[in-house]
N, C-alpha and C positions, 0 to 999 in steps of 0.2 A: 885204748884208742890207737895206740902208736903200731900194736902189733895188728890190730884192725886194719889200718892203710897200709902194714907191709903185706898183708894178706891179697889188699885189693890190687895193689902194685905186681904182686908176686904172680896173681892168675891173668892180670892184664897182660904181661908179657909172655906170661908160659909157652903163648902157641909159636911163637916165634922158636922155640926150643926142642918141642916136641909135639907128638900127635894130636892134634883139636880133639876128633873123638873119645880119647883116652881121658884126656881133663875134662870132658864134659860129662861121662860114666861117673868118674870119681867126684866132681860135686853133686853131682844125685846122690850116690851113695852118704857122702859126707854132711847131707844136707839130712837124708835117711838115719846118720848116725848122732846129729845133733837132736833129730826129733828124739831117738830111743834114749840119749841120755838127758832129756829133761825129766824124762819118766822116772831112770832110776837111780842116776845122779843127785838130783833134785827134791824127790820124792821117797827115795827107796824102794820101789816097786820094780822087781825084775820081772820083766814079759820076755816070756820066750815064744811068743806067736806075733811077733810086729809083725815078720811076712805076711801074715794077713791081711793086713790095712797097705803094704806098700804093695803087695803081688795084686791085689783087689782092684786095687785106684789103674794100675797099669793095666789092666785086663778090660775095665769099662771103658780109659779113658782111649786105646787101642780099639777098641768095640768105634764107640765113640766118633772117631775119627776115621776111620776107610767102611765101615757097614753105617754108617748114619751122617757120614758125611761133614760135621761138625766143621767147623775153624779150630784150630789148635787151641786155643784159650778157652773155648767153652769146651773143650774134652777133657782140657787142663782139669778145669773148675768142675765138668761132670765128678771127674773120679776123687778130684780132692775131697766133694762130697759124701763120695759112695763110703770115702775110709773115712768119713768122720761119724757118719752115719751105723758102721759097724761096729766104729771104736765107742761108740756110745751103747750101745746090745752087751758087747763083749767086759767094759765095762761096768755096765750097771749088776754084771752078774759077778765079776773077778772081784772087785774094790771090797766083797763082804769075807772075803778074807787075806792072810796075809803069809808072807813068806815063801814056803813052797809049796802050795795049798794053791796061791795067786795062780803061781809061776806054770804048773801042772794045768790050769784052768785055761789059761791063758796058750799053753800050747796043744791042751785038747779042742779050742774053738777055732784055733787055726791050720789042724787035722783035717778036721770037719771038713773046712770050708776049701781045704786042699783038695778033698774027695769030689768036691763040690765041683771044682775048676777040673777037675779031672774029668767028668761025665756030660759037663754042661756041653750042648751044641757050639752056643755061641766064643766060647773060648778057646774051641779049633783042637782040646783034647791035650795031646803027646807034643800037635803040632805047634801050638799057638798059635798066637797072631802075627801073621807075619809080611813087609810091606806095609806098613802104616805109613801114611801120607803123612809129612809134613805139613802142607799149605801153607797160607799166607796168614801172618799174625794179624788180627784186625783187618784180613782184605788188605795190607798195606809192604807186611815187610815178608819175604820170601824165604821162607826158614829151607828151602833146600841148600841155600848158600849156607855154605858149613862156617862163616864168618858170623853171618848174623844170628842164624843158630846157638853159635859159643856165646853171644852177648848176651842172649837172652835166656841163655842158663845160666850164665855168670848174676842176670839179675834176680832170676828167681831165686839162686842160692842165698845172693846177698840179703835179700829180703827175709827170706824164710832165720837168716842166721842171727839177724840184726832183732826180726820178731822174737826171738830165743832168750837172746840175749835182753829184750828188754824187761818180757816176762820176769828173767830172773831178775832183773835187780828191780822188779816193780814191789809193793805191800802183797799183791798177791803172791809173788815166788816168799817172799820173807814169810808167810805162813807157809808153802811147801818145803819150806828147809825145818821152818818148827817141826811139823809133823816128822819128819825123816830122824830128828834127832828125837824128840821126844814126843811120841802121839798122845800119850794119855797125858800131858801138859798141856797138850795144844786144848783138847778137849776139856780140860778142866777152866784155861782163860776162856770158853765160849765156842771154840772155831767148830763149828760143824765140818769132822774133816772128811768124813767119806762125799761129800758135795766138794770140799777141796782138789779131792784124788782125781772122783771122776770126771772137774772138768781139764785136771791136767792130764788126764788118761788121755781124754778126747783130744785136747791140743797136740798131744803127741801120737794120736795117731790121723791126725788131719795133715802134720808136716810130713809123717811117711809118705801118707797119699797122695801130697804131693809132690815129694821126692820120686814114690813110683809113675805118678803121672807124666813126667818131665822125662823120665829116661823113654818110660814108651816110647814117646813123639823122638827122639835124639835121637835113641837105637833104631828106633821104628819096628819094634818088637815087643813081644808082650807073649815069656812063657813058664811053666811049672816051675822052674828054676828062681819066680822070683814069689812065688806062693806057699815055696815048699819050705818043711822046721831046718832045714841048713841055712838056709836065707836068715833066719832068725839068729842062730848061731853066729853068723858071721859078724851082723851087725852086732854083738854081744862082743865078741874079738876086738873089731874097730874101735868099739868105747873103752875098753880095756886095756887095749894097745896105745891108744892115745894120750889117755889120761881120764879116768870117770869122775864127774862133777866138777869138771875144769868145760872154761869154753870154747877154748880153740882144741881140746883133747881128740873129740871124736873126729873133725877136720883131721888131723896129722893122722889118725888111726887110717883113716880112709884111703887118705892118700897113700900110705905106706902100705898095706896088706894089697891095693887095687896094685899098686907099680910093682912088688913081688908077686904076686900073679901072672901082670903081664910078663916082664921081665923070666919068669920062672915057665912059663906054658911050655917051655919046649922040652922040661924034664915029665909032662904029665901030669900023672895022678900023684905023683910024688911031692908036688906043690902044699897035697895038703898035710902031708907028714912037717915039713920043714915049716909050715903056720903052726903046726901044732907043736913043735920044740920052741919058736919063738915065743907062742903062747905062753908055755911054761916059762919059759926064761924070763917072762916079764911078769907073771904073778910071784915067782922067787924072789927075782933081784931086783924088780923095777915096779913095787906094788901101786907106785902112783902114776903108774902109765908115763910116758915119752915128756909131756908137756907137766904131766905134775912133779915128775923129778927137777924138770928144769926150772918150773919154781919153787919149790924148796930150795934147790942150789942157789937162786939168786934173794930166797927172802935168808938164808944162811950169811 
């Protein structure tokens, strides 16, 4: 809890230091890399198609809001649907097997559905979506103001991070940690676990959707870039980077790879060579990722 309120301390002041839109990117994302690590953190299920559920939610919840007019909050709520709704399909099909059987399934149904977003009218193709309104939250608060805007990504984050975290320490996460260490134990006490997997499939890709929902409305875009198997890749990086099956882990991954990115845009394409040596450096030397080194240093 201590490092919880330095967290909420730390993004209250941020904007006073640096760019609003920049922290408000990275808590989507980071909000994106908490949902992917309850999946395989938590679970042991690596998905290499979350793009799916977060590029999806963004695509409807951008549809949503400037072709149908919506309020922010029911476009939110539209796409958080749409990716709960696929992550329920995608799952009922991946969860029957496992490993890299999963992992292959999982990034041919978010192929798929790439091809998909690439043909369809309503997703504007190459172009995206692009100009997404804003509006007013509830008719009341005026999210062009890029003040109230950060607040109200600070609160979805918190919610979504705080729902994450309660999952895991609920009876329900204590059977997804059983299954992760031992599945055919968990099955022999009783746990029906593929009903276990696929509703933490689902939760996990309900939080992407809504991670991609929230950046749509932020950025006010919505394009291939957040549909496509790199997108997926990335969020695998940030969990990794951070610390996988820690909770504040995907948080630091996020924030670190997004602020080397920006910070790095002016070398190019070369950004992703220099992810990809740190990548390495931290499966070598740093296997428990940024925040799992620093607790083992401090349970030492």
């Amino acid at each position: 809890m201590i490092f919880f309120a330095i967290m909420i301390v730390g993004l209250i002041v941020a904007p006073f230091f640096t760019y609003p839109l920049f922290l408000m990117q990275a808590m989507c994302f980071a909000l994106f890399a908490c949902a992917f690590n309850l999946l395989i953190g938590y679970v042991g299920l690596l998905s290499f198609g979350h793009a799916l559920y977060f590029g999806w939610a963004s695509y409807v919840c951008a549809y949503a809001a400037k072709g149908w007019g919506l309020t922010p909050e029911l476009a939110i709520l539209l796409g958080t649907l749409t990716a709960a709704v696929l992550g329920l399909v995608a799952g009922s099909l991946a969860i029957r097997r496992q490993g890299i059987y999963f992992a292959m399934i999982t990034l041919a149904l978010a192929q798929m559905m790439y091809f998909v977003a690439l043909r369809a009218k309503f997703t504007g193709g190459e172009d995206g979506i692009q100009a997404v309104p804003r509006g007013y939250l509830f008719g009341l608060i005026d999210l062009r103001n890029t003040t109230a805007m950060y607040i109200v990504v600070l609160v979805i984050f918190l919610a979504g991070f705080f729902l994450i975290y309660r999952i895991i320490h609920s009876p329900f996460g204590e059977v997804l940690k059983a299954i992760r260490e031992n599945e055919p134990r968990a099955i022999s006490l009783g746990y029906r676990t593929e009903r276990y997997k696929l509703i933490a499939f689902v939760l996990s890709a309900s939080l992407a959707g809504l991670a991609g929902s929230t950046k749509a409305i932020t950025l006010q875009i919505a394009s291939l870039t957040d549909v496509n198997w790199p997108m997926s890749g990335e969020v695998v990086l940030m969990t990794l980077v951070g610390g996988l099956g820690t909770i504040f882990g995907p948080v630091v991954g996020a924030f670190v790879i997004l602020f080397m990115q920006f910070k790095l845009s002016v070398v190019g394409e070369w950004v992703l060579v220099i992810q990809g040596v740190i990548f390495v450096t931290c499966v070598l030397l740093f296997r428990r990722g940024i925040v799992g080194e620093i607790a083992a240093l401090f349970k030492r």
